[in-house]
N, C-alpha and C positions, 0 to 999 in steps of 0.2 A: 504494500500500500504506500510506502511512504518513495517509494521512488518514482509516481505520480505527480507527489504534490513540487511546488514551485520551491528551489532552491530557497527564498528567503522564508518561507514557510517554514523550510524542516530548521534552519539557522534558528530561526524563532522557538522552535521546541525544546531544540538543545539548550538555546539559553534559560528559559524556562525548568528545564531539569535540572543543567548547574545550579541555577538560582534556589531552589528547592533544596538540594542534597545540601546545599551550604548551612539554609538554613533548618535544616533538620539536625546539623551534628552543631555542636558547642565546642569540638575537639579543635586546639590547632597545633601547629608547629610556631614554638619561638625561636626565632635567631635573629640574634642582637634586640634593637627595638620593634623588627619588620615581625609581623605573625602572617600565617597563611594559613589560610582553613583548613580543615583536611576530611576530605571526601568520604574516605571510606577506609576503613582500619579496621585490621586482623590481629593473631597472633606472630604471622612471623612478615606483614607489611603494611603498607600505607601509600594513602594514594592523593594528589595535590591536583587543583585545577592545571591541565598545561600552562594556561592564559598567564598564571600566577607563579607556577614554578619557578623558583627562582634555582639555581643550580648548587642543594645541598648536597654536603657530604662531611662528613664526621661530627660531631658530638651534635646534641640539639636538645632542646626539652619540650614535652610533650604538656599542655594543660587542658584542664578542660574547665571555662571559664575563667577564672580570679587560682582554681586548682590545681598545681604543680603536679600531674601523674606519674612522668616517668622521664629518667634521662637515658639516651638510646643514643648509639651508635649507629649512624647508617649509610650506604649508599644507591646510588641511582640503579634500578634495575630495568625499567621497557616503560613506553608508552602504550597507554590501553585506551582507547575510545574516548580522546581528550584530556584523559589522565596521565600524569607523570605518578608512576609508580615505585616508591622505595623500599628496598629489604632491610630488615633489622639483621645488624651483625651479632648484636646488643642490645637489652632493651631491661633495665631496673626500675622498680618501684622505688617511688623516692617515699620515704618518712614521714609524717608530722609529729614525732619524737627520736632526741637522740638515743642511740643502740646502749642495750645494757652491754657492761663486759662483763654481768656477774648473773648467774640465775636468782633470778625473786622468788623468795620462798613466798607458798600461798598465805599463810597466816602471817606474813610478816603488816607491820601498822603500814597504813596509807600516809600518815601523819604524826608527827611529835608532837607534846602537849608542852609549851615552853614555861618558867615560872613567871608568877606575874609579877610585876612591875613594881617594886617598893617604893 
């Protein structure tokens, strides 16, 4: 069907579908100040509007929102259907607390009781 309709017709679609897949995900790619939405995300890829790709490769961070997800390692693997497509070499959950180096016992207190104040 769609190789009927008029060239600016089907352009009109596609932007329409990019416009939608953007805004359906929250997910982007930070590097430096510049963010770039990101399309569509797996476990071992991810995938950037071509329009927008800008040419990563090595360290980046992953957010979704205002939220820090993941810091990953990657490079350029093929373009897919508009898409620039990257592989994870790499890919860690970043924290919202620092690492114990010691195991927490379960009954241990959550908090100390201090003396009060003479």
């Amino acid at each position: 069907m769609s190789m009927y309709l008029p060239q600016e017709v089907r352009d009109g679609r596609e932007q329409a579908r990019k416009k939608a897949l953007r805004k359906a995900s929250r997910l982007r790619v930070r590097i430096g100040e510049e963010q770039v939405p990101i399309l569509r995300f797996g476990d071992s890829e991810f995938a950037v509007d071509l329009a927008n790709a800008p040419s990563l490769r090595g360290f980046i961070d992953i957010y979704d929102g205002g939220r820090h997800l993941y810091q990953a390692l990657i490079l350029a693997s093929h373009e897919d259907g508009g898409q620039m497509v990257y592989e994870f070499k790499r890919m860690t959950a970043t924290a919202d607390k620092p690492a114990l180096d010691y195991e927490r016992a379960e009954d241990a207190p959550v908090a100390l009781i201090g003396r009060p104040a003479l």
